[in-house]
Residue, then its C-alpha position, 0 to 999 in steps of 0.5 A: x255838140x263836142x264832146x270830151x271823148x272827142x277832145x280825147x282824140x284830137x289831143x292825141x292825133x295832135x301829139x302823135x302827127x297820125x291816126x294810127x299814133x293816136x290809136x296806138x296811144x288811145x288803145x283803140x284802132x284806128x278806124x275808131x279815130x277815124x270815125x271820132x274825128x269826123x264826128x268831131x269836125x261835124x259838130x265844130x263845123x269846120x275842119x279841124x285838120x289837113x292831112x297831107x301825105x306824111x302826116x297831119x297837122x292842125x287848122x287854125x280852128x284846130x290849133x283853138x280846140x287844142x289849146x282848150x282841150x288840156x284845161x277842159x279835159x283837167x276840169x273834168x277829170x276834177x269834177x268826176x274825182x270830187x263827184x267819185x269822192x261824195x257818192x264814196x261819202x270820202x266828201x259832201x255835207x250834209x245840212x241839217x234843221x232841227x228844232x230845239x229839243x232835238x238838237x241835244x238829244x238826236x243830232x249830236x249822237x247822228x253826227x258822232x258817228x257820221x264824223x267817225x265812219x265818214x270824216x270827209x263828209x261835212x255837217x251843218x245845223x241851224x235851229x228851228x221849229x217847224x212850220x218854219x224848218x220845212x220851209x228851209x227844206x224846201x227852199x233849199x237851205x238845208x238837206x234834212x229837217x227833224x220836224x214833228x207834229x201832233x197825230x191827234x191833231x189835223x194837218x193844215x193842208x198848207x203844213x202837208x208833208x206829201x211831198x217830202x220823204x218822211x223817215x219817222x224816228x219815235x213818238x215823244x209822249x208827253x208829260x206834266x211838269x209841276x213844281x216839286x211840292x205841288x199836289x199832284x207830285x210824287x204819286x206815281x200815278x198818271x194824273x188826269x189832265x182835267x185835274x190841273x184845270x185851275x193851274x196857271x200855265x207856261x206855254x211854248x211855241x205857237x204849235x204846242x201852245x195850240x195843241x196845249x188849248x186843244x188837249x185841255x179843251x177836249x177834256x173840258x177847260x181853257x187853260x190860262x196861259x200866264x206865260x209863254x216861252x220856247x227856252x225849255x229851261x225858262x218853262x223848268x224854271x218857271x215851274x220850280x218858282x212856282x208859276x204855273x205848270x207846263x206840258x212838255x215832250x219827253x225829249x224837251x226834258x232831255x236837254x234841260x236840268x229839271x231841277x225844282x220840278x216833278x214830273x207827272x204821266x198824263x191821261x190820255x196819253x199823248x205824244x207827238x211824232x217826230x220824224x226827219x224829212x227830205x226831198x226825194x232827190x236828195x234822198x238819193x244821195x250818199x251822205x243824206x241817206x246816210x245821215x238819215x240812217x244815223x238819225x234812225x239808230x239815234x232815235x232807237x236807242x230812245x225808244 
């Protein structure tokens, strides 16, 4: 196998004519490129050069390594500097998935700050909801995923984050919204679940509709889902029409403007978790880690 440290010393043994030139040149001795060259030779296959008794010069198969030498040489001194500037985070990107609701509330702050302290660094986003946004992880279309799940609910064993790094950010409780001039708005007081058993209900993405169903079926009802919707603002605005009521996370309410709703604390308490994950190895590197931190002071100034 040639190596670069090779080419090193047959460029300069073909500029200064000899190996002490070469050394005096390269800073070593010249036992060293001695030794280098015969390894060189080795792994070519052929001699590289004919020393004669004043000097040296090239074979023909030395002359073709020397004419590559420069651009081989220049390429990989390009690619340890753009290698030196993203583990410096002076370069990189990091890419991330989020689901709707975290994206106004989570990302924008993390990548402020991202922007500021790392200029160089640079950040993508694509919206979606997982299962689907760990499935981009694992693909390899995107670096960190914000992702969240229920506790109190089984994880399907094809939905196991085993094999991911999982770096937990807050727990969302969850709230009832109710049209402001419902019954139960404006108490104070945490209401029942059970006590919206006759309401008719807005619901959302398949996973919080499927958890919906679980809630109010531990508490005795099936809710009637009238309408579902992942658009945060259709649900708000839904409600305040008066069509139903809905349960949404503390984080989903963040984003949108709550305009003709109130909004009312459950008993039982629950919540979801939200977490950002990523692959081991690319947690390993500068500006993932770094925007994993980002995320984590974002998500405490929520707690």
């Amino acid at each position: 196998m040639i190596e670069a440290r090779h080419l090193r010393v047959l460029r300069a043994v073909a500029r200064g004519g000899s190996f002490s030139a070469a050394a005096r040149a390269l800073g070593c001795t010249q036992p060293a490129v001695s030794q280098q060259m015969k390894a060189l030779e080795a792994a070519a296959g052929t001699p590289l050069l004919v020393r004669g008794p004043r000097e040296m010069r090239l074979t023909q198969a030395g002359e073709a390594l020397v004419r590559h030498a420069d651009g081989i040489l220049a390429g990989l001194a390009a690619a340890e500097e753009e290698v030196a500037a993203i583990a410096g985070l002076r370069a990189g990107r990091v890419r991330l998935a989020s689901f709707p609701s975290g994206t106004p509330t989570l990302v924008p702050g993390a990548v402020a700050e991202m922007r500021e302290r790392h200029p160089g660094t640079e950040v993508s986003l694509v919206e979606a909801e997982p299962p689907a946004s760990v499935d981009l992880l694992r693909a390899g279309d995107c670096d960190i995923t914000l992702a969240f799940r229920y506790p109190d609910l089984p994880t399907p064993a094809e939905e196991s984050w085993d094999d991911l790094v999982v770096r937990p950010l807050l727990a969302d409780r969850l709230v009832g919204v109710v049209p402001r001039g419902h019954a139960l708005a404006g108490g104070g007081a945490p209401v029942d679940l059970a006590a919206l058993a006759g309401e008719r209900w807005i619901a959302g993405c398949p996973r919080c509709r499927g958890h919906l169903v679980e809630m109010c079926e531990r508490v005795g009802f099936t809710p009637r889902i009238d309408f579902a919707t992942d658009d945060y603002p259709a649900v708000t605005g839904l409600v305040a029409a008066g069509l139903g009521v809905a349960v949404l996370p503390r984080l989903a309410l963040e984003s949108v403007r709550s305009r003709g709703v109130a909004v009312v604390e459950l008993r039982p308490a629950v919540h979801r978790e939200v977490v950002a994950l990523t692959l081991p190895d690319l947690a390993q590197v500068p500006a993932v880690d770094m925007m994993l931190a980002r995320l984590t002071r974002a998500a405490l100034g929520r707690a």
